[in-house]
C-alpha positions as CSV (number, residue, x, y, z in Angstrom):
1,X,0.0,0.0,0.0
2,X,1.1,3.4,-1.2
3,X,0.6,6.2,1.3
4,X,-1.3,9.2,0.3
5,X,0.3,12.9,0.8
6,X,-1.1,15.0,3.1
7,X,-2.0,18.3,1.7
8,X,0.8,21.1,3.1
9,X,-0.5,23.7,4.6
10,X,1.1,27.1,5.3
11,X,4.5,27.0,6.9
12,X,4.2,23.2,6.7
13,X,7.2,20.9,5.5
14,X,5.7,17.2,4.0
15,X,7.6,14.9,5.0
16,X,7.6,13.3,1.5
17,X,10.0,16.2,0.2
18,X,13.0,14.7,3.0
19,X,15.2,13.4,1.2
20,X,17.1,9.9,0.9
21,X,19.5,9.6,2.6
22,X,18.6,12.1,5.1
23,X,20.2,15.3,5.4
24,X,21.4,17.0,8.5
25,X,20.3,20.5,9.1
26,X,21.3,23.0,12.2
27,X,17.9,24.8,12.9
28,X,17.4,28.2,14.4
29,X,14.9,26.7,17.7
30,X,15.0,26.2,21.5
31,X,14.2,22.7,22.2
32,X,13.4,21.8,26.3
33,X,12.6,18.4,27.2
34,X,11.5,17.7,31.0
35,X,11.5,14.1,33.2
36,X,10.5,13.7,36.5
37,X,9.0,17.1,36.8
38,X,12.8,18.2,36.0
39,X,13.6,20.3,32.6
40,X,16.8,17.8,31.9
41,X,17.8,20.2,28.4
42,X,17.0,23.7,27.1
43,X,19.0,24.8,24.5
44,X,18.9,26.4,20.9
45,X,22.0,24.6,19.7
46,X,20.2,22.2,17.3
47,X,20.5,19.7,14.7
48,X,17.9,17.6,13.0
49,X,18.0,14.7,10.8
50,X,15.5,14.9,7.8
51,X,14.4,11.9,6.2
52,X,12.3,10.7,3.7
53,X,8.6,9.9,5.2
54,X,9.6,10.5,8.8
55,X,9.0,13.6,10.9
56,X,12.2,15.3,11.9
57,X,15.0,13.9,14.5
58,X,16.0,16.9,17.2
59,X,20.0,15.9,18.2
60,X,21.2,18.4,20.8
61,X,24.5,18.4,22.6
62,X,25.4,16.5,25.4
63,X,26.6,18.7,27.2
64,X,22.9,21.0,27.3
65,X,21.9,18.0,29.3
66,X,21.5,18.2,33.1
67,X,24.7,16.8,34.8
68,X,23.3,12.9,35.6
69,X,20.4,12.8,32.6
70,X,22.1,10.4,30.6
71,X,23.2,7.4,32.0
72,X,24.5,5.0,29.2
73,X,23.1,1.8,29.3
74,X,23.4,-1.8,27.5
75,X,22.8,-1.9,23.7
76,X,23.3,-0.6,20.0
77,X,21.7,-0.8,16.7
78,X,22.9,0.3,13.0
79,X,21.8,3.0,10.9
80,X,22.7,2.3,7.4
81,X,23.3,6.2,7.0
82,X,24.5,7.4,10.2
83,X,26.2,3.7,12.0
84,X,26.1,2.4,15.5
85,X,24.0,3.8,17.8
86,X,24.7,3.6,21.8
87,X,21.9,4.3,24.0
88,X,21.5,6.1,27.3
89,X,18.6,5.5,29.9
90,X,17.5,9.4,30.7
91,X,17.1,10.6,34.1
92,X,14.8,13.2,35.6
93,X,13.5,14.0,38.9
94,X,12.2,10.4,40.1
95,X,12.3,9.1,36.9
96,X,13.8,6.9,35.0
97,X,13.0,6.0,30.9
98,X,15.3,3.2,30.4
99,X,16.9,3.3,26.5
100,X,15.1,6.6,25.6
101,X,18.2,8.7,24.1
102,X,20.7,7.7,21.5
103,X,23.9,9.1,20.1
104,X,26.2,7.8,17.3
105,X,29.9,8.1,19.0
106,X,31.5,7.2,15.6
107,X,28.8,8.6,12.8
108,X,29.5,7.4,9.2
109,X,30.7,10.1,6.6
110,X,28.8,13.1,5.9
111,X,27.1,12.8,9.6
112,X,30.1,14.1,11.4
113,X,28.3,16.6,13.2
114,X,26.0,14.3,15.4
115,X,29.4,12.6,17.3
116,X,28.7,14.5,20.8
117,X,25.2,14.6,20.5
118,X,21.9,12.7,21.7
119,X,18.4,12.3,20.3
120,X,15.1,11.5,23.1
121,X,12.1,9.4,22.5
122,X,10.1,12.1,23.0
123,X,7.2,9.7,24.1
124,X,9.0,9.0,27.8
125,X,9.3,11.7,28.5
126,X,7.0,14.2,30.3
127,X,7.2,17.0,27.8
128,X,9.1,18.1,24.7
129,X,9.1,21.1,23.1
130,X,10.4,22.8,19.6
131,X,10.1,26.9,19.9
132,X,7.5,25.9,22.6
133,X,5.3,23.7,20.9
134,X,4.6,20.8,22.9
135,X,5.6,17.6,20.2
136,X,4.1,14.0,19.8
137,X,6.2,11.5,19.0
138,X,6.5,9.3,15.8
139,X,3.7,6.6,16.0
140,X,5.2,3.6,16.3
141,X,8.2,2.5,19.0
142,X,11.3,2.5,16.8
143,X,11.5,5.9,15.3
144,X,12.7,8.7,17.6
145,X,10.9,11.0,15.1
146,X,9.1,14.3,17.0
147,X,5.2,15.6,15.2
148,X,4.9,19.3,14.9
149,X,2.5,21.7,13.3
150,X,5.3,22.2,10.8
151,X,5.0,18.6,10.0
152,X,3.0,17.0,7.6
153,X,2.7,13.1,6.4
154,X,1.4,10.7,7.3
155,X,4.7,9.3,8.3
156,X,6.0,5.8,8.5
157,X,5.8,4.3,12.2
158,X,2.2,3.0,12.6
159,X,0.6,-0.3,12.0
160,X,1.3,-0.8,8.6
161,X,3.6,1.3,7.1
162,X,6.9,-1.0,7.8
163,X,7.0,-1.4,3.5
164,X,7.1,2.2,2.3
């Protein structure tokens, strides 16, 4: 099944015009994220990964993080653009999100620029914002991907859209 485009509204971006392989763009935006009744990053030095049929990835500096919010745990995967992944559990308050930020310590060519810095699940967590617009995260579990107003799809993540 073929998705359908959303229509684009005013100010929108569709996420059908990323391209392949994504692109890596700093962005002029503050972007807070809070855990635990904490706010664990506020900063406006920001990346984001555009790719095709997913809603913008937000990679900020590890060092905007509160001292203690990333603790790295167990794991990795592969990206086939950017390369392996580690993962940090992400501390707030009294709260814990275990293997909700990632980073890529060693990025492949061309994504040089995300080395010392970390992406959130924005779905643990108890609030993310982009120039304070509360986000949604991707559907879905395995995209980090964060919804805007600026965004439009539909994007890949739900039930079903594995094959596009």
């Amino acid at each position: 099944m073929r998705p359908i485009r959303e229509p684009v509204g005013p100010g929108q971006e569709s996420v059908w015009d990323y391209p392949r392989p994504p692109r890596v763009e700093a962005v002029d935006v503050r972007v807070t994220i809070d855990l635990g009744g904490d706010r664990i990053a506020d900063t406006r030095d920001v990346v984001r990964v555009l790719e095709t049929s997913h809603p913008p990835v937000y990679y900020l500096p590890i060092d905007a993080f509160a001292p203690g919010a990333l603790v790295p745990t167990a794991g990795s995967s592969f990206c086939e653009f950017k390369g392996a992944a580690r993962y940090f559990d992400v501390r707030g308050g009294d709260r814990a999100a275990h293997r909700a930020a990632w980073n890529y310590p060693t990025p492949s060519p061309g994504f040089e620029v995300l080395r010392d810095r970390v992406a959130v699940y924005a779905g643990p967590m108890d609030a993310c914002t982009v120039d304070g617009e509360r986000v949604l995260p991707q559907p879905g579990g395995f995209y980090g991907g964060w919804m805007t107003s600026m965004v439009a799809g539909p994007v890949k993540g739900a039930p079903g859209t594995m094959g596009w």
